[in-house]
N, C-alpha and C positions, 0 to 999 in steps of 0.2 A: 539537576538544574541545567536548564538549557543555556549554553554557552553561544551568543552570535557573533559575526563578526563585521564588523562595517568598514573597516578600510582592507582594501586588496592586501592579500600575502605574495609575497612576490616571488616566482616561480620561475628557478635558475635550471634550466632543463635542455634535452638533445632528447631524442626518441630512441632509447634504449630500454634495456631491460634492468636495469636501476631508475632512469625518469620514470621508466611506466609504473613503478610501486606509488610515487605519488602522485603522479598525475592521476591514479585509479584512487586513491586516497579522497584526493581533492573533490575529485567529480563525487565519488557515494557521498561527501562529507555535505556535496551544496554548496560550500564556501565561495566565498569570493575570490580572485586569484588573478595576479597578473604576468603574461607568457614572459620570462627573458630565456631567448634561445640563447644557446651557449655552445657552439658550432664547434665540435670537437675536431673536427678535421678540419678546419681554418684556424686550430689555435686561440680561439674564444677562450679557452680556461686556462691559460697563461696570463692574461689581462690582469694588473696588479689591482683593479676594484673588488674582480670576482677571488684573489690568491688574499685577498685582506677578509674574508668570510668565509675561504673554503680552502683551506690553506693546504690541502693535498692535492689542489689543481684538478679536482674530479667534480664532477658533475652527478647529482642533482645538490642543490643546496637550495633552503629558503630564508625568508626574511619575514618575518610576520612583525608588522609595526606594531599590533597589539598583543603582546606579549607577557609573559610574568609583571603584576605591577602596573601595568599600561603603558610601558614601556618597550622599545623594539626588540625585538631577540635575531637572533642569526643561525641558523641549524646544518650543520652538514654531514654526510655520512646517511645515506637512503632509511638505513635499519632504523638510526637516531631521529630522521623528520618523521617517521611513521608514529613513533612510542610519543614524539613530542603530540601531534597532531591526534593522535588517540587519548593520552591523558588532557588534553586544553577540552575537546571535546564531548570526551565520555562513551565512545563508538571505536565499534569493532577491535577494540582494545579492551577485553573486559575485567573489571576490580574487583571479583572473587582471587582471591592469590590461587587458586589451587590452577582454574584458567588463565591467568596471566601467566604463569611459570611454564603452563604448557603452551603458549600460544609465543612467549620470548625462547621457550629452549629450541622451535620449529623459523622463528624467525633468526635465530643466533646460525642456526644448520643453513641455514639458505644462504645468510653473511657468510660463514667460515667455509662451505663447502659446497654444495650446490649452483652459488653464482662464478667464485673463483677457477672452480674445476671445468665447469663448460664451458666459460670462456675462455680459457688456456686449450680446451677439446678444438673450442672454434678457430681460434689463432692458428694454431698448428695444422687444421684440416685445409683452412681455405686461405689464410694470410701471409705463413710465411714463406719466403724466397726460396729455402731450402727443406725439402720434404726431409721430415727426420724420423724414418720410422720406428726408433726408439718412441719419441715424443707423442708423436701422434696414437699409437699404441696405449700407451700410460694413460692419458689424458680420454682416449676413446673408452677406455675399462673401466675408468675413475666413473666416467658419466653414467656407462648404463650400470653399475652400482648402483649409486644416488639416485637414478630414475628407479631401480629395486626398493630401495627403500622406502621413498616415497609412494611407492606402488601398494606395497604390502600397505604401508599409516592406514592407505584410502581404502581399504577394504572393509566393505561395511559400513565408511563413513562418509558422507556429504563434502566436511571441509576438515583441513587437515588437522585443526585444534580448537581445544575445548565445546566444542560441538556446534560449533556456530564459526560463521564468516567473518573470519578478522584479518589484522593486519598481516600474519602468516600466511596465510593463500596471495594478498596483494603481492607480498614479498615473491613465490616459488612462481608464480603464473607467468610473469613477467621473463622468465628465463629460460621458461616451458613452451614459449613461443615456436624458437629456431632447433624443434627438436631435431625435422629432416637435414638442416645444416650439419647439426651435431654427431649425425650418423646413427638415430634413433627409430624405431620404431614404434609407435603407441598401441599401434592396432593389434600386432601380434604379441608385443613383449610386456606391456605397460597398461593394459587395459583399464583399470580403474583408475589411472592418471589421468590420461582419454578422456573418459567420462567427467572427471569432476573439472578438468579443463575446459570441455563442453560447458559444462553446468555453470561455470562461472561468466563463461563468454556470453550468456544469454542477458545478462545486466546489464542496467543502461549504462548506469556509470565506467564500467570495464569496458566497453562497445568505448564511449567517449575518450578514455584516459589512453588508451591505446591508438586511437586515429588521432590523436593529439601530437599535431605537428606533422603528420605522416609522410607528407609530399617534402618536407625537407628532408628527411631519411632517405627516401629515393634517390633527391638527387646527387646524394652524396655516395657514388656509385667506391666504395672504397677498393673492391674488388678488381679494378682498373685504376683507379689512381695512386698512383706510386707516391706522389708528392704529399699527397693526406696520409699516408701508409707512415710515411716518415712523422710526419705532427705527431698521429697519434699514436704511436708505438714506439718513436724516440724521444717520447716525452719532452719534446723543447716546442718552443714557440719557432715559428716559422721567419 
């Protein structure tokens, strides 16, 4: 049954690699959608409208007025609006259990360790004040690990589960972005990462969900600004 939707979900996002699972979501889905940037370096997710729907101050969150019942719903946690947005519409979330089990235990991997780990890789490379080569070490091994693993899944295969493009790939692409930040090679270490990285970039809706909002990412030069440095990584409001 085809599922439409006629009034905007509204779309609590910053141009990261958490927004970009649903904003690539949003775009293959078609839906309708409306932008609320959520300026994590000015303290935007501190704001007690956005801490009353998303109560761990993180960003992405939505709101879909048509929801369970026809009534509004509220989602937060990236992992959580994809499965919501995959069961409402019947896409890239697929109801053979044998593929959903594989397509949630590859989206569970990217929540619990793939997104966690290369961002603590990234923190530590480029953000914090004091170089810790303990940390930076852990976190740089942690990563080309997980890009190993990942490497190996793609062998042989298109997309990382159930044998077709689902919310899993939305989930890992998005993090797979900042590999050269991360102190990653694809070309020589990661090869068939590479490729299905490629392969996914070439879609319209991932072209759009990713330029989504871009030029506000830019200017939020965090790399130089000490005072957003603070926002976002002493978790207070400004």
């Amino acid at each position: 049954m085809t599922v439409t939707q006629e009034k905007p979900i509204e779309l609590y996002y910053w141009p990261t690699p958490n927004g970009w699972k649903v904003s690539i979501m949003l775009e293959e889905l078609g839906v309708p959608y409306d932008l609320k940037l959520v300026n994590i370096g000015q303290g935007d997710q501190f704001d007690p409208h956005f801490l009353s729907f998303s109560p761990n101050n993180r960003m992405p969150a939505i709101i879909d007025p048509e929801g369970p019942g026809g009534e509004p719903i509220s989602v937060f946690e990236s992992g959580a609006i994809l499965q919501y947005l995959g069961r409402k519409f019947g896409r890239f979330y697929p109801q053979d259990e044998r593929k959903r089990v594989e397509t949630e235990e590859w989206l569970m991997w990217q929540m619990g360790g793939f997104g966690p780990m290369l961002g603590q890789n990234h923190h530590f490379r480029i953000y914090s004040p004091e170089k810790l080569p303990y940390a930076m070490e852990r976190y740089l091994n942690e990563t080309h690990r997980l890009y190993g693993v990942l490497n190996k899944r793609l062998e042989g295969r298109d997309y990382v589960a159930a044998g077709e493009y689902t919310i899993a790939d939305m989930a890992i692409l998005g993090w797979a972005q900042s590999w050269e930040r991360q102190g990653m090679d694809l070309e020589k270490d990661f090869p068939d990462v590479k490729a299905w990285k490629e392969r996914l970039e070439t879609r319209e809706a991932v072209q759009k969900g990713l330029a989504l909002a871009r030029e506000e990412r830019q200017k939020m030069a965090l790399d130089k600004d000490k005072n957003q440095q603070s926002v976002l990584f002493g978790q207070r409001a400004r």
